[in-house]
N, C-alpha and C positions, 0 to 999 in steps of 0.2 A: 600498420598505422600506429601510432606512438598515442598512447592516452592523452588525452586533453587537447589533439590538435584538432582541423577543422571539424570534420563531419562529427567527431564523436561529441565534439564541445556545442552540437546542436541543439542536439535529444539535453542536457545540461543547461544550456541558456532557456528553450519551449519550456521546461521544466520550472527554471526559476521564474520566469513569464504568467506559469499557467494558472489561468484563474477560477476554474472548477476542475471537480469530478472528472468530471467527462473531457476535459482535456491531457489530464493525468490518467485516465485509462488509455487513451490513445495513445499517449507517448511509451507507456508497458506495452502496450498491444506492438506498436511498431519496432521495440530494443528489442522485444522477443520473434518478432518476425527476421529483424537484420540478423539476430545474432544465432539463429536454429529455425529460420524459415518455415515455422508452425503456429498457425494462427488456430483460434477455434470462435466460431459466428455463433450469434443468440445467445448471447452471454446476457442474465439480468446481474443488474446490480443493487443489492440494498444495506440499509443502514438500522441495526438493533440496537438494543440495550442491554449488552450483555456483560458489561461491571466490570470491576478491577478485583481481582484481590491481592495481597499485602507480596502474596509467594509467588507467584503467575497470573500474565496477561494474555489473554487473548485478542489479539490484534483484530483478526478473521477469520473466514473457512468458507469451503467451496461443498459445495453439496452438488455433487453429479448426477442424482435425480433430479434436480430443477433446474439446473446448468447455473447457479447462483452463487456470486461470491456475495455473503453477507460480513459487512465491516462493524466493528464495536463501535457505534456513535461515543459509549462512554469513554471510551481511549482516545479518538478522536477528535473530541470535546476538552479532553487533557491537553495533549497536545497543542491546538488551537489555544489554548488559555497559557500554558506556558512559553511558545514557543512564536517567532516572528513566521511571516508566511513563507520565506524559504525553508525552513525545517518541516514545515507543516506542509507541504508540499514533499520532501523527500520523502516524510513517514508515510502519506498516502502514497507514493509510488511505489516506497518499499513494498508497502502492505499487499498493494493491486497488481506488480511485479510477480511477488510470491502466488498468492492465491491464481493470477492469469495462468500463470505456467503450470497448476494441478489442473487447470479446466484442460489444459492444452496433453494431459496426459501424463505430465510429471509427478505420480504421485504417491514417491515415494520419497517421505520429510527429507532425509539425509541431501541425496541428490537434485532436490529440488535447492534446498539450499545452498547448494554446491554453487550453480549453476545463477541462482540469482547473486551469488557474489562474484563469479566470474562476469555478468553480464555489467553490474554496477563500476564494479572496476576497470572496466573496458570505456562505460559511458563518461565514467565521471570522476576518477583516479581515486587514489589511496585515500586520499584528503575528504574527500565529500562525506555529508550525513548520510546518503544512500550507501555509498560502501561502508559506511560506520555500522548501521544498522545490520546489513549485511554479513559483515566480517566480525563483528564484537558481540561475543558470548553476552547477552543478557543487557545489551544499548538501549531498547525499548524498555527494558523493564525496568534500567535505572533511571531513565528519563520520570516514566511513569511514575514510581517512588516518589521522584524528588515532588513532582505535582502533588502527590497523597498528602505527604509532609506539610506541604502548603496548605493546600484544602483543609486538613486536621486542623490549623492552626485558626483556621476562618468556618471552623464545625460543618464541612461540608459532606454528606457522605455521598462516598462515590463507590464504595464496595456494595451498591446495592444489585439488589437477586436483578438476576436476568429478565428482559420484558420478553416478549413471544412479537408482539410486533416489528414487522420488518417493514418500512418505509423503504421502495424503492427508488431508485434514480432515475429520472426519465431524460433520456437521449444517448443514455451510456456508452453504446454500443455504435455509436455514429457511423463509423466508415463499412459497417454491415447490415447498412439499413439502406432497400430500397423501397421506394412512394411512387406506388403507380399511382397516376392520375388520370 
């Protein structure tokens, strides 16, 4: 099937659509199911303060003792501020994409990243911010920059120390939850 035609331009329109979290984990959760049929259930998801600095970003990370993808609110928070809700959207997917697929055993950086840019380019062609972020050495981190640059201007700091607190997201995991009644 040719990128960008029907089915693939689906997961790409939900996306631009999607108006939480928890609808942007579903759509990773599902691109990684179609595209290497491996899911992984009881995933939490949370949100810290884990800051910018000037040289490297840290987007996220998946800690396999807790089954937890913890996302940078501060990046986050950048993004959302520079960025219209369809970028801010791709970055969350990027992010939730990457980090899903170490829950699901990938977790070996190279490979992973491999694999989430083969999956973006599949969804969402050359052209999209998800394959940008994907494919372009250092996309995140110049996006990021350019926000610093701005914040500087307006004395915000955002290179602040890391919080410990992790705020999590309640419903994240939708299509792996069942309610007995």
């Amino acid at each position: 099937m040719k990128t960008g035609s029907g089915e693939n331009m689906r997961i790409a329109a939900r996306l631009r659509d999607a108006q939480s979290l928890q609808d942007i984990f579903e759509l990773a959760k599902e691109a990684v199911w179609k595209h290497l049929k491996v899911d992984q259930a009881g995933l939490m998801v949370g949100l810290a303060e884990l800051g910018i600095r000037p040289e490297a970003v840290l987007g996220a990370y998946y800690s396999p003792d807790a089954n937890t993808i913890v996302i940078n609110r501060t990046v986050m928070n950048q993004v959302k501020q520079l960025a219209d809700q369809q970028l801010y959207n791709s970055y969350c997917f990027y992010i939730l994409l990457h980090e899903y697929l170490h829950s699901c055993g990938f977790y070996d950086e190279s490979e992973n990243r491999q694999i989430v840019a083969a999956i973006a380019a599949q969804e969402f062609g050359p052209d999209h911010s998800v394959t940008k972020f994907a494919t372009t050495d250092d996309a995140m981190l110049k996006l990021i920059r350019a926000g610093m640059l701005s914040n500087m201007e307006r004395k915000d700091n955002i290179s602040a120390a890391a919080d410990a607190g992790i705020e999590f997201v309640e419903g994240i995991d939708r299509s792996n939850t069942n309610y007995i009644m």
